[in-house]
C-alpha positions as CSV (number, residue, x, y, z in Angstrom):
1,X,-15.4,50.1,85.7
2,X,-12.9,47.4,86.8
3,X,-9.0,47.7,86.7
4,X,-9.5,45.1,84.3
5,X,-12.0,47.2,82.4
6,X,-9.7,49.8,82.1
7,X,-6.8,47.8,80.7
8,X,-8.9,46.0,77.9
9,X,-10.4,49.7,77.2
10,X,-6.8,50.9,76.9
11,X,-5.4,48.1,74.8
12,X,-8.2,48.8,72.4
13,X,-7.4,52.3,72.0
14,X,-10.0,54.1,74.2
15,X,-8.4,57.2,75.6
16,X,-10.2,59.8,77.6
17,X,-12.1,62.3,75.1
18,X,-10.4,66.0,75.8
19,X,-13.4,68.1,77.1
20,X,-15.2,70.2,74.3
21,X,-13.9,73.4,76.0
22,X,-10.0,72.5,75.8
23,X,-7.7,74.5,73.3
24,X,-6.8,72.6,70.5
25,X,-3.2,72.9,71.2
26,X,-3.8,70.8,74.9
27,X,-5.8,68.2,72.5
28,X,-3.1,67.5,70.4
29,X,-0.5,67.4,73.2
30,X,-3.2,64.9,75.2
31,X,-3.1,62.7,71.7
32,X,0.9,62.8,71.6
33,X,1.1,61.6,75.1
34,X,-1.7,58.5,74.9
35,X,-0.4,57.5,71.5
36,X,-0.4,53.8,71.4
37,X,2.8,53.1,69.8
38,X,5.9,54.3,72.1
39,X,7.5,55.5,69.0
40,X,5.4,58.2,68.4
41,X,5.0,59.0,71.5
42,X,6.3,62.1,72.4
43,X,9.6,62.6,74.3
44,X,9.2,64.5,77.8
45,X,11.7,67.4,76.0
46,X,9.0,67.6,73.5
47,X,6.4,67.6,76.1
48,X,7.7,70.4,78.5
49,X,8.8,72.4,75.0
50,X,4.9,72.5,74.3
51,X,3.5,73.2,77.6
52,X,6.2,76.1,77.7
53,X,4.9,77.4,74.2
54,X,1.2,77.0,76.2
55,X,2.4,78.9,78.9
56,X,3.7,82.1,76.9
57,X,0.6,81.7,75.4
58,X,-1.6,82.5,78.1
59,X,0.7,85.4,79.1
60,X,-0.2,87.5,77.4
């Protein structure tokens, strides 16, 4: 695929599919950061909040 594949994939909302294996909870933070609009984009607080809550997660 071309760099000017990618862009025209991109602009019409292809995003890379989350493998089938991948927690739900990386998914939906995978979705928050690709989100089309900026707006609902989430905020990189937001971000490192959730990966920190993924973290404790897996420490246990």
């Amino acid at each position: 695929m071309t760099v000017a594949e990618v862009i025209i994939n991109v602009k019409d909302g292809y995003r890379i599919p989350s493998p089938d294996a991948m927690p739900n909870r990386l998914q939906t933070l995978q979705r928050n950061c690709f989100a089309t609009e900026a707006s609902k984009r989430w905020s990189m607080v937001q971000i490192r909040r959730e990966i920190e809550m993924i973290c404790l997660q897996f420490q246990d």
